[in-house]
LOPALUM-51466 format. One record per residue (C-alpha): residue number from 1; chain; x, y, z. Coordinates in steps of 0.02 Angstrom, whole numbers, plus 32768, in hexadecimal, padded with zeros to 4 digits. Layout:
% LOPALUM-51466
num:cadena:xx:yy:zz
NUM:A:X:Y:Z .
...
END
This chain:
% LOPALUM-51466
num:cadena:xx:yy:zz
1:A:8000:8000:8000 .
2:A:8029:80B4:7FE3 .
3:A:80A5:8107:8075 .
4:A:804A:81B7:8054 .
5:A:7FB3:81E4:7FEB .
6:A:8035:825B:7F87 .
7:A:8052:824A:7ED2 .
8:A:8119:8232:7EAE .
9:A:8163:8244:7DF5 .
10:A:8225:826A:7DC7 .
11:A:826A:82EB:7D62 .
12:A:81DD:8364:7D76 .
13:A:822A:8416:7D6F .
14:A:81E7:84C1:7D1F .
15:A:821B:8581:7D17 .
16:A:8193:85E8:7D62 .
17:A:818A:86BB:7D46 .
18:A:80CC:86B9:7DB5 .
19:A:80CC:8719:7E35 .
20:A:8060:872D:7EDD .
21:A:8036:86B1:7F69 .
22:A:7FC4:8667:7F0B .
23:A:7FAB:85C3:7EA4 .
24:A:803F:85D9:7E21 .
25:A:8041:85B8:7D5B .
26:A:80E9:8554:7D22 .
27:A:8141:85B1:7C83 .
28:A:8197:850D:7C2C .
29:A:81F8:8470:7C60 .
30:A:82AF:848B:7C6E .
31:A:8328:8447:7BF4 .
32:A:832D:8371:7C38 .
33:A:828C:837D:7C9A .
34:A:81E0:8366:7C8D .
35:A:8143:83E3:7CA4 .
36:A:80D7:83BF:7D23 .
37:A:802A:8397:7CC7 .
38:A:8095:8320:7C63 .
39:A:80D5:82C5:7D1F .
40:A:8024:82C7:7D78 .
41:A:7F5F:8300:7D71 .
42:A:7EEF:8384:7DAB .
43:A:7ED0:834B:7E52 .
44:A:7F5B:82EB:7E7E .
45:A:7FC7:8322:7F07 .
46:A:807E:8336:7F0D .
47:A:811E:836A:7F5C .
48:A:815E:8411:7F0D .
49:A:81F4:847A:7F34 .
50:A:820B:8531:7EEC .
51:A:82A1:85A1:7EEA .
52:A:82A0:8657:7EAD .
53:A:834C:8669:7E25 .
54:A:831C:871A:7E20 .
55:A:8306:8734:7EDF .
56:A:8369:86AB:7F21 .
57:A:8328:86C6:7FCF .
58:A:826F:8699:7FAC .
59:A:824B:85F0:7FC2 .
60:A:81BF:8569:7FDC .
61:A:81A1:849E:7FF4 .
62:A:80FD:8462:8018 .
63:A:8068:83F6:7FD3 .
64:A:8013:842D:7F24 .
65:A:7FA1:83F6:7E95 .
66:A:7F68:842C:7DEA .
67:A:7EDA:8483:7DD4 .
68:A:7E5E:8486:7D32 .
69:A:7EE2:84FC:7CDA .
70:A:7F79:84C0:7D0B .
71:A:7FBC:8527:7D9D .
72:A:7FF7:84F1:7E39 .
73:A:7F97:84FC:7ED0 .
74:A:8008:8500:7F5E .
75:A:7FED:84C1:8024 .
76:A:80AC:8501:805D .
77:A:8102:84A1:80F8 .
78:A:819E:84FC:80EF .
79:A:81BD:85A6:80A0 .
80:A:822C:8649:80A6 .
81:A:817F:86AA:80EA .
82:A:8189:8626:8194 .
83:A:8122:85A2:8153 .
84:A:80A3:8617:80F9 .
85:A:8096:8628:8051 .
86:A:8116:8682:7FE4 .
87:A:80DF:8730:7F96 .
88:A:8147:8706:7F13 .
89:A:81A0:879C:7EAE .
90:A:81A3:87BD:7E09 .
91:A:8247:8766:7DB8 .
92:A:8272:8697:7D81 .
93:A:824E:8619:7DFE .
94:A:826A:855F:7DF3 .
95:A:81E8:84E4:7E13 .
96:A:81ED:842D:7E31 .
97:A:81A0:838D:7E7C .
98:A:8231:8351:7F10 .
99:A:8233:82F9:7FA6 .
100:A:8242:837C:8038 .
101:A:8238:837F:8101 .
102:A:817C:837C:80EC .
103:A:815D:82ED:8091 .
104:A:81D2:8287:80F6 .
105:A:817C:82AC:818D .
106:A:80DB:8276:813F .
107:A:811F:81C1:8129 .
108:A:8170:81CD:81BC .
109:A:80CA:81FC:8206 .
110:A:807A:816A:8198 .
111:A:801A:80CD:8203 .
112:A:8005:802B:81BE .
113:A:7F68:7FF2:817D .
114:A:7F0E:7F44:81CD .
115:A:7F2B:7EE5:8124 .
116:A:7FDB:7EE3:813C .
117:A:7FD7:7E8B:81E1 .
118:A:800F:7DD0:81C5 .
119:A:7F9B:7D54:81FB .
120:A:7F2A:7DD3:8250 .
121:A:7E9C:7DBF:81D7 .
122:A:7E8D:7CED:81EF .
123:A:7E94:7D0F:82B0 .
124:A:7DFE:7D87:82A4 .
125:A:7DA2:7D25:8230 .
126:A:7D65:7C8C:82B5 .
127:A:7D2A:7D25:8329 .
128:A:7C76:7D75:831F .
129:A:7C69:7E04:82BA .
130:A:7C5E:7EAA:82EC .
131:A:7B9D:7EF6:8310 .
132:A:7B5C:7FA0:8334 .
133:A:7AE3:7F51:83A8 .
134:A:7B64:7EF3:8426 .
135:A:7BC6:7F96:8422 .
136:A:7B25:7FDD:846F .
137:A:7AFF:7F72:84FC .
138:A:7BBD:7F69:8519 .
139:A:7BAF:8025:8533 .
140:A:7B23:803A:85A9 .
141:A:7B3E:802B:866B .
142:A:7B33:7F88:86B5 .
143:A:7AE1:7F6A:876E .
144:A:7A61:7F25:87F0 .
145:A:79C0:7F5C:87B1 .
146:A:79DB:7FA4:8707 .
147:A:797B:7F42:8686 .
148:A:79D4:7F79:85BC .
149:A:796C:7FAF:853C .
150:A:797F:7FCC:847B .
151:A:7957:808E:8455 .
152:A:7980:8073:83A0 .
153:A:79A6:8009:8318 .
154:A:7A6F:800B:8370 .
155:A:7A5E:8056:8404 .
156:A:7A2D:802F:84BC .
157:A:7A15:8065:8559 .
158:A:79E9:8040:8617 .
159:A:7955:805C:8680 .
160:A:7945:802F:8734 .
161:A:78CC:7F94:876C .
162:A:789F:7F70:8809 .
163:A:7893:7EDF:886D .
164:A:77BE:7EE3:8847 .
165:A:77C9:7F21:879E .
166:A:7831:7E80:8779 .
167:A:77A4:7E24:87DB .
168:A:771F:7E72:8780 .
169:A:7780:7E3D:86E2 .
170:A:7778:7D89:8707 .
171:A:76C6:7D7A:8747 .
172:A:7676:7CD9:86D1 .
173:A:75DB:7D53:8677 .
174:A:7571:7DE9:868C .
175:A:7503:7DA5:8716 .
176:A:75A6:7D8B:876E .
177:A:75E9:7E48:874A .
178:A:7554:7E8A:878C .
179:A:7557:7E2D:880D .
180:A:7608:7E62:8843 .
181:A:75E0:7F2E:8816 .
182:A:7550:7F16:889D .
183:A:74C4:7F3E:8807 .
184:A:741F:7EF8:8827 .
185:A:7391:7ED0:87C4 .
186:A:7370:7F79:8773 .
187:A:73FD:7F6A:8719 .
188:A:73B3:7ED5:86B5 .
189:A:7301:7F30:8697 .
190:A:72CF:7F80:85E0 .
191:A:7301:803E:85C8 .
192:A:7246:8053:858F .
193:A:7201:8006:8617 .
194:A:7255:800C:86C4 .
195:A:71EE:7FF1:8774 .
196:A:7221:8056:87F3 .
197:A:71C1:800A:8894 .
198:A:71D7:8079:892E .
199:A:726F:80D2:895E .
200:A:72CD:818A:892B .
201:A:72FC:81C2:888F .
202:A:737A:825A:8893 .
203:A:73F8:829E:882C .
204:A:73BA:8251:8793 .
205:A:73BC:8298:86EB .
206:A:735E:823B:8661 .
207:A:734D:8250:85A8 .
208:A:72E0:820C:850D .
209:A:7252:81DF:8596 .
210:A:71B6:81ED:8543 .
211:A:7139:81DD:85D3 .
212:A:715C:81D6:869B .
213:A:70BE:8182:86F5 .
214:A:70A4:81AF:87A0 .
215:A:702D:8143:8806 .
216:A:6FE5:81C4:8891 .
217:A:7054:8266:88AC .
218:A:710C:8276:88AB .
219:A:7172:82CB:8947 .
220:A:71F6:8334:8935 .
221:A:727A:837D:89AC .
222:A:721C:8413:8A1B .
223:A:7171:8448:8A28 .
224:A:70E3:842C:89A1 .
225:A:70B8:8397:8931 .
226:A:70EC:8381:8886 .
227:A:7062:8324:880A .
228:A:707F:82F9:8750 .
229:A:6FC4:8315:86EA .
230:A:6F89:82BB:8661 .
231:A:6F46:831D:85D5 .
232:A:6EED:83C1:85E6 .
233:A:6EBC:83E0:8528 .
234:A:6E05:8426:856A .
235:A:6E73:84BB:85B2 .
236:A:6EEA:84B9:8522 .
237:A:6F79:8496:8594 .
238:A:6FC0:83F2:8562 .
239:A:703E:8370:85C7 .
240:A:705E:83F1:863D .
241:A:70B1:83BF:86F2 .
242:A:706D:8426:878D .
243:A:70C7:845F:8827 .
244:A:7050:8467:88C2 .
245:A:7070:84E7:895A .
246:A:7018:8520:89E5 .
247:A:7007:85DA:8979 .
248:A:6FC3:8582:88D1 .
249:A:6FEE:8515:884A .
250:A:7073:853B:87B7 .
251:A:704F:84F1:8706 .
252:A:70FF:84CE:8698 .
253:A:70E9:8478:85F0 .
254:A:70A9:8469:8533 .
255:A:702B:84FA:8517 .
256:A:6FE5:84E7:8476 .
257:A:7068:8474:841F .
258:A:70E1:84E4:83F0 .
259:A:7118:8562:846A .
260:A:713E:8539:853B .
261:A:70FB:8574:85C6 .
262:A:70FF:85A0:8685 .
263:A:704E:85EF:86DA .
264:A:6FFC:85EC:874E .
265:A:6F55:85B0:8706 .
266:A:6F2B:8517:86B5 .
267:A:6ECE:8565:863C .
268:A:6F15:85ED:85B4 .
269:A:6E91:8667:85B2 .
270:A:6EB6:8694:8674 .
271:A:6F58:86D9:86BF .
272:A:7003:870D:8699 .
273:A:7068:8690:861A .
274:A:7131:8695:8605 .
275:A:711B:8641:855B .
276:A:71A7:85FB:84EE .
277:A:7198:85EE:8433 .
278:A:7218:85D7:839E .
279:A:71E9:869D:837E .
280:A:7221:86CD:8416 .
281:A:71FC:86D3:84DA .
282:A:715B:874C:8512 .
283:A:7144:8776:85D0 .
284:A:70D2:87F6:8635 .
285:A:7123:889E:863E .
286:A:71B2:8874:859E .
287:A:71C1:8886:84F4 .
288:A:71F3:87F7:847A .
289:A:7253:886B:840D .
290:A:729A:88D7:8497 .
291:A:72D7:886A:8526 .
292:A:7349:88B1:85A9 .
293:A:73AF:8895:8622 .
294:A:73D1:8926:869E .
295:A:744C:890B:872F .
296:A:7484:887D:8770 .
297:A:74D8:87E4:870F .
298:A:74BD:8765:8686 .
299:A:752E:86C0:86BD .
300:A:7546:8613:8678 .
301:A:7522:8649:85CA .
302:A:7577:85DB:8547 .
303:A:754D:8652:84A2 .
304:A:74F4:86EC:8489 .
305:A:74A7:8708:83E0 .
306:A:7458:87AD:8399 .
307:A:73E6:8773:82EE .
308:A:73C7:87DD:826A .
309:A:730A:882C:825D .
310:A:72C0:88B8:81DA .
311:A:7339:8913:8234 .
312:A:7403:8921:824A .
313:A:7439:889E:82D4 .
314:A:7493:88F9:8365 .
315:A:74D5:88E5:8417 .
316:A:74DC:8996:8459 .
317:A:753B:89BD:8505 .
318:A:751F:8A76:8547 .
319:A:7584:8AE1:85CE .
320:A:7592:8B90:85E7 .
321:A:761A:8BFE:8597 .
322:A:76BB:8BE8:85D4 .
323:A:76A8:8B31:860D .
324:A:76C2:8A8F:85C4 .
325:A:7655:8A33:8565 .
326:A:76A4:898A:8533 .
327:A:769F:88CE:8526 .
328:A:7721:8862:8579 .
329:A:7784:87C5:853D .
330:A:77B4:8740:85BA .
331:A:7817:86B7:85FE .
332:A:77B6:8670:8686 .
333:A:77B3:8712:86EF .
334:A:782F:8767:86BD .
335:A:782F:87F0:8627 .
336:A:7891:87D1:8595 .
337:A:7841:884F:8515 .
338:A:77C6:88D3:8527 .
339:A:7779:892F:8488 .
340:A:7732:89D7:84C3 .
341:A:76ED:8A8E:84C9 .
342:A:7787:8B00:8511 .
343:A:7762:8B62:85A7 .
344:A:77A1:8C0F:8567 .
345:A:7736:8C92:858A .
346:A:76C0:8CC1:84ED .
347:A:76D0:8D77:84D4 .
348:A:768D:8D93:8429 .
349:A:76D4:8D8E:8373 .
350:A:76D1:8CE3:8383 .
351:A:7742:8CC4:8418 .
352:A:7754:8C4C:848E .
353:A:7712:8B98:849D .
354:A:7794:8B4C:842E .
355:A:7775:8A97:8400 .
356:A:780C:8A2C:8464 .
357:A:783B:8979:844F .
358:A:78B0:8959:84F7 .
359:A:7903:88C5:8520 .
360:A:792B:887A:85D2 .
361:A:79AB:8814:8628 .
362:A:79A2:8756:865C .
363:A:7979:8780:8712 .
364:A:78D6:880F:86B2 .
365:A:7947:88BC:86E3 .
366:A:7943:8927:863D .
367:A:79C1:893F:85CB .
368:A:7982:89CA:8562 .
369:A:7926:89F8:84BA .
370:A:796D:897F:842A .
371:A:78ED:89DD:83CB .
372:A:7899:8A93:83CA .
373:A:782F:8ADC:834B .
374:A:781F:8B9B:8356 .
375:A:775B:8BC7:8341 .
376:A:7793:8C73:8316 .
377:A:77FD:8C47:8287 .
378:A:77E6:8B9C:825E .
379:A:78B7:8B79:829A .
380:A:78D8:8ACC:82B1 .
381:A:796B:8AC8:8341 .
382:A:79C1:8A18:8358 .
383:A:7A33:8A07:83F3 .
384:A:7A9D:8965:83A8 .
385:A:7AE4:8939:8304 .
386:A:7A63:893C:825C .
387:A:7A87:889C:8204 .
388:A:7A33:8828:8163 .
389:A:79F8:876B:819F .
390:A:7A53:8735:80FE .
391:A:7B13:8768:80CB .
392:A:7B22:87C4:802C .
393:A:7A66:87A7:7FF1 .
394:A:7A1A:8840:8031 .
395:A:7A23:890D:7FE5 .
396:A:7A19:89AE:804C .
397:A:7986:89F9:7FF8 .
398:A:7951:89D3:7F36 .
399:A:7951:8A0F:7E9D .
400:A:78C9:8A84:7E9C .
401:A:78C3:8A84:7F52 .
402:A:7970:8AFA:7F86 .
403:A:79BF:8B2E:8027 .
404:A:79D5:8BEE:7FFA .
405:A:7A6B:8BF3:8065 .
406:A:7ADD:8B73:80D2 .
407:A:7B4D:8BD5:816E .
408:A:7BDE:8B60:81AA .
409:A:7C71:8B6C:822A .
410:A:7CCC:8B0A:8188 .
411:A:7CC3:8AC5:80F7 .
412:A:7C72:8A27:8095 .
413:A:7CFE:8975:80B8 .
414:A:7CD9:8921:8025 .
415:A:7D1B:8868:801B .
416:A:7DA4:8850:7FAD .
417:A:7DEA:87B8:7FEA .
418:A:7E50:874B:7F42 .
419:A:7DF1:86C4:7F90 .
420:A:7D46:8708:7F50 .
421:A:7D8B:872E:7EAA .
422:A:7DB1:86DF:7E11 .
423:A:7E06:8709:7D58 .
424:A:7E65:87AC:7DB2 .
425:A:7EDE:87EB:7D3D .
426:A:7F0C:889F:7CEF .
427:A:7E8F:892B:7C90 .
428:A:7E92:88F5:7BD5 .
429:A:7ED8:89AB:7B6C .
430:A:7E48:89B0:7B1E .
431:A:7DDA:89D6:7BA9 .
432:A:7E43:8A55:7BE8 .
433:A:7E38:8ABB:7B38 .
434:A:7D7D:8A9C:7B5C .
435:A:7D88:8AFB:7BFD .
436:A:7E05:8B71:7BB2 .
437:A:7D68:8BBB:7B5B .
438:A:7D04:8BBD:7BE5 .
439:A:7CE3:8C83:7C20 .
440:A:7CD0:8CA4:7CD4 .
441:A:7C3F:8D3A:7CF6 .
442:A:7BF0:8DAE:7D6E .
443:A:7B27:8DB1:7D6E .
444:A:7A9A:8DC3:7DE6 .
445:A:7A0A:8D48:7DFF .
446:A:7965:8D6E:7DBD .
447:A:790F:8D4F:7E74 .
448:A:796E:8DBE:7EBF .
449:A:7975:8E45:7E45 .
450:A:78B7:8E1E:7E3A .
451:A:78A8:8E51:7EF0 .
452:A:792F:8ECE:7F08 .
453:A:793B:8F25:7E6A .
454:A:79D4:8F7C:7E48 .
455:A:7A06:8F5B:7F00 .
456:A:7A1B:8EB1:7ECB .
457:A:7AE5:8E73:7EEF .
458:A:7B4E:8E33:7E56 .
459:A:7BA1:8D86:7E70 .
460:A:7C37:8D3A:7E0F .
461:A:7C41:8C88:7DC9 .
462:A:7C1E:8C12:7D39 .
463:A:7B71:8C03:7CB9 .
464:A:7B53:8B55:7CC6 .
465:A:7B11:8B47:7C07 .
466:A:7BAE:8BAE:7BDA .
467:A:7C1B:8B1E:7C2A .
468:A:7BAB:8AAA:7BCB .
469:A:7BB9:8AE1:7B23 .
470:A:7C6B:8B18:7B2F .
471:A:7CA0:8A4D:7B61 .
472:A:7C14:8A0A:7AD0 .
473:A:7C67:8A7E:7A57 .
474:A:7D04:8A48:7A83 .
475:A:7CEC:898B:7AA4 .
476:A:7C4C:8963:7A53 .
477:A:7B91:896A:7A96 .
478:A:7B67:8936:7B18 .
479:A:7C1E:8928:7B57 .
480:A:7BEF:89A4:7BDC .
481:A:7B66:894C:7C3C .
482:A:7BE0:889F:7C5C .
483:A:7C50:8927:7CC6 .
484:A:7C09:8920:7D78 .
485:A:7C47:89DA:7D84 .
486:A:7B9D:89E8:7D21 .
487:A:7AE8:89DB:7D68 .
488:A:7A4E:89C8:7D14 .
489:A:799F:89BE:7D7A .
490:A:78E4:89AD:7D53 .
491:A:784D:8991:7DC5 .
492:A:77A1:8973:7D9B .
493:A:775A:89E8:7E30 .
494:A:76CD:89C3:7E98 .
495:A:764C:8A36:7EF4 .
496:A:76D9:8A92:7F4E .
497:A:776B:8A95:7ECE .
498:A:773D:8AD9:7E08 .
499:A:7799:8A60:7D82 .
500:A:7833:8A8C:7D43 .
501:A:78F6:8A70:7D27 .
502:A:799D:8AC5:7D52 .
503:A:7A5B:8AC0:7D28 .
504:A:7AC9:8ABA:7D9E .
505:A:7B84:8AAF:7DB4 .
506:A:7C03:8A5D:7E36 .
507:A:7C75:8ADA:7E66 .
508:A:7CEA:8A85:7EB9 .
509:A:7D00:8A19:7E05 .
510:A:7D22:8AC5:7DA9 .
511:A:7D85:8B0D:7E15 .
512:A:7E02:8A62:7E13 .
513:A:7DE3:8A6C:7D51 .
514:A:7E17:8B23:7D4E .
515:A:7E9D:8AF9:7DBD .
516:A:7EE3:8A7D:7D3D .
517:A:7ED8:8AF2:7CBC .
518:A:7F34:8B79:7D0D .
519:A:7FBE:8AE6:7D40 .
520:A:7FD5:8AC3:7C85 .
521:A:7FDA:8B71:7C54 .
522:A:805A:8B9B:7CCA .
523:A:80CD:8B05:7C8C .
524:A:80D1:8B4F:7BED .
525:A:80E5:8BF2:7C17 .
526:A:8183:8BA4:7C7E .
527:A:81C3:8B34:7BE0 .
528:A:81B8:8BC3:7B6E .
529:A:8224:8C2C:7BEE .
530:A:8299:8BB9:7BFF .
531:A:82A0:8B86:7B40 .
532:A:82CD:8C36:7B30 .
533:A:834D:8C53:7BC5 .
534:A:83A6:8BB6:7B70 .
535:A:8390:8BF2:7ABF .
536:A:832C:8B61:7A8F .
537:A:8295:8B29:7A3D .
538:A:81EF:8B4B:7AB8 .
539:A:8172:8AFE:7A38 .
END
């Protein structure tokens, strides 16, 4: 078997003029040696060693491979840079597939694999083979009491038994069982049809019972007598159970089929009814559609629901000016949001009663507003960093949709890690001629010149369709709008936002461009100069 997973070939040795820390592109083999693609594939990992000619103290050995065009991609274990990878300068360099410190430590570092054991595989062939369900009873707990399990298809656990739940185990049948639990005859009867004969029933709570039969009345715990009636259709109160006192009766049950009801009447033309009905509950003295609650508490209440009428559905909470008005957010009892009214005194134009969003400690004590929003000016005010859910998905604003202005301590960071970008070389000539012709202008905008008049301030920059047609002209059309220095938007528009489209431009992409430009101008400025302090040719 292989010593190390690392691909060795001899004579492997190329000049090299790339330059950077980077994956490198060989320029040739040297005169007797091979070229690398012609030694090993894309993929395959080798030993390399280079060593700058042209800067003799740059130097590298490591682990590389061949990517899809051909350089190398290097993982350095020794280097001039302290094991990092060299920034190699521009200049010759020598490239090659040896044996260095790094690969002899790998075999050095190399185990042996079970096949090469002698004799080990006819020793382990008489024993049982290995299964994932031994390993998991061998790894449970073993002990007095503890009775192992399966919890999956391979794994187990233990629960504790004791001495009667083993007994109860290995009783003979269910007769037996019962007998051991202490259960008597009830337990054998019919769910639809148990006798009860004498005795107390409390704590109970049955369910599905379709009729309860009471021969003679029923007593409860404390004064009074508690008797279940038949049928009372004649007084349109049907299956309804009555609760006896020494002040009167109290009727609870089916009204009329389809609502409930508590009086104090067996008949529905007489008294006060609390009735409850799909459309709603109706009492003496309160509304259906305006129920309230004032003072007090409302406790034990799972889910609180507000259903849409004719009307808009609301919850409304009042307090006077310059208190809170809120709703608060909970763990247990202590706060962990609350989303509120502000307590700032109102004191006109709109001031005052801000709406907060405040978060709390673990032990409830505040923390402050993570959120206000200004009534007077409509200000959203965040006290913690404003971030998108998703990395790199998300825009500041849209198209037709602008910030009009952005104030910052700083500048934009914008990522321009070699890691997140690909086919990075120089600025072709012919796009700098483009840009050559491009004119930079002062102008005012129509909005503000529309509000301002003559007061309106001039600006200086670039015309995006100028920068447009100056690179199509140049480079062909449409040879503008693959630049990302160039922006093109449209938007359909909705009820808030009329359809339209707008140019834009990526400054920060010009200004580099123009930067380039003015680099290349200078050089030739410089190479004419010195063409003509030396008496030579500058063309």
């Amino acid at each position: 078997m292989a010593i190390t997973d690392w691909a060795m070939a001899d004579l492997v040795r190329e000049v090299c003029h790339d330059v950077g820390a980077g994956p490198l592109l060989p320029g040739g083999a040297m005169a007797g040696f091979r070229a690398f693609a012609d030694a090993v594939g894309a993929g395959d990992r080798f030993p390399y060693v280079i060593v700058g000619v042209a800067h003799p103290d740059q130097w590298e050995a490591g682990s590389g491979e061949l990517d899809g065009t051909g350089r190398i991609v290097r993982t350095p274990a020794a280097s001039s840079a302290g094991g990092a990878a060299v920034d190699f300068l521009a200049g010759e360099k020598r490239i090659g597939i040896a044996i260095h410190a790094g690969w002899a430590q790998a075999v050095e570092e190399h185990g042996h694999g079970i096949g090469g054991v002698e004799g080990l595989a006819g020793a382990l062939a008489a024993l049982q083979p290995r299964d994932g369900r031994l390993d998991a009873l061998a790894g449970v707990a073993a002990g007095a009491d503890l009775l192992p399990y399966w919890t999956g298809a391979a794994s187990a656990d233990v629960t504790p038994i004791s001495a009667f739940g083993r007994g109860l185990i290995g009783q003979a049948d269910a007769a037996a069982a019962r007998g051991a639990i202490g259960l008597g005859s009830i337990a054998t009867q019919a769910a639809a049809s148990v006798a009860i004969s004498g005795g107390t029933i409390s704590g109970v709570t049955v369910s599905g019972l379709v009729s309860l039969t009471s021969i003679g009345p029923v007593t409860r715990q404390g004064s009074g007598v508690v008797s279940f009636i038949a049928d009372r259709v004649s007084s349109n109160l049907n299956s309804a159970m009555e609760f006896k006192t020494t002040a009167g009766s109290i009727f609870i049950g089916n009204k009329d089929g389809a609502s409930f009801g508590i009086g104090a009447s067996s008949n529905l033309s007489s008294g006060n009814w609390l009735t409850v009905a799909s459309t709603g509950i109706s009492a003496p003295g309160v509304a259906t559609a305006n129920a309230q609650v004032t003072g007090g508490s409302v406790t034990g209440l799972a889910t609180l629901g507000v259903t849409q009428g004719a009307a808009a559905a609301s919850v409304t909470i009042d307090s006077n000016a310059g208190q809170f008005a809120g709703l608060s957010l909970r763990t247990g009892t202590a706060l962990r949001w609350t989303v509120r009214k502000g307590n700032g005194a109102e004191s006109g134009s709109a001031a005052g009663s801000d709406f907060v969003l405040h978060r709390h400690d673990d032990s409830g004590a505040a923390l402050g507003a993570a959120l206000t929003i200004v009534r007077a000016s409509g200000s959203s005010l965040f006290d913690g960093v404003v971030a998108p859910l998703t990395d790199n998905a998300r825009t500041l604003g849209l198209a037709g949709q602008r910030w009009s202005v952005v104030y910052a301590a700083t500048g934009t960071i914008n990522t321009s890690d070699a890691a997140a970008k690909r086919d990075v070389g120089g600025i072709d000539d012919a796009l700098l001629d483009a840009w050559g012709d491009v004119g930079w202008r002062r102008y005012r905008f129509v909005d503000a010149y529309a509000a301002k008049g003559e007061a309106a301030r001039w600006h200086v920059g670039l015309v995006a369709q100028e920068v447009r047609d100056a690179i199509d002209a140049r480079l062909g059309d449409g040879a503008a709008v693959r630049l990302g220095l160039l922006c093109h938007d449209s938007w359909a528009g909705d009820d808030s936002v009329p359809p339209g489209e707008r140019w834009g431009l990526r400054y920060e992409e010009c200004l580099a461009l123009e930067a380039a430009w003015q680099r290349r101008r200078i050089a030739r400025i410089e190479a004419a100069i010195m063409a003509l302090a030396g008496g030579g040719d500058a063309g």
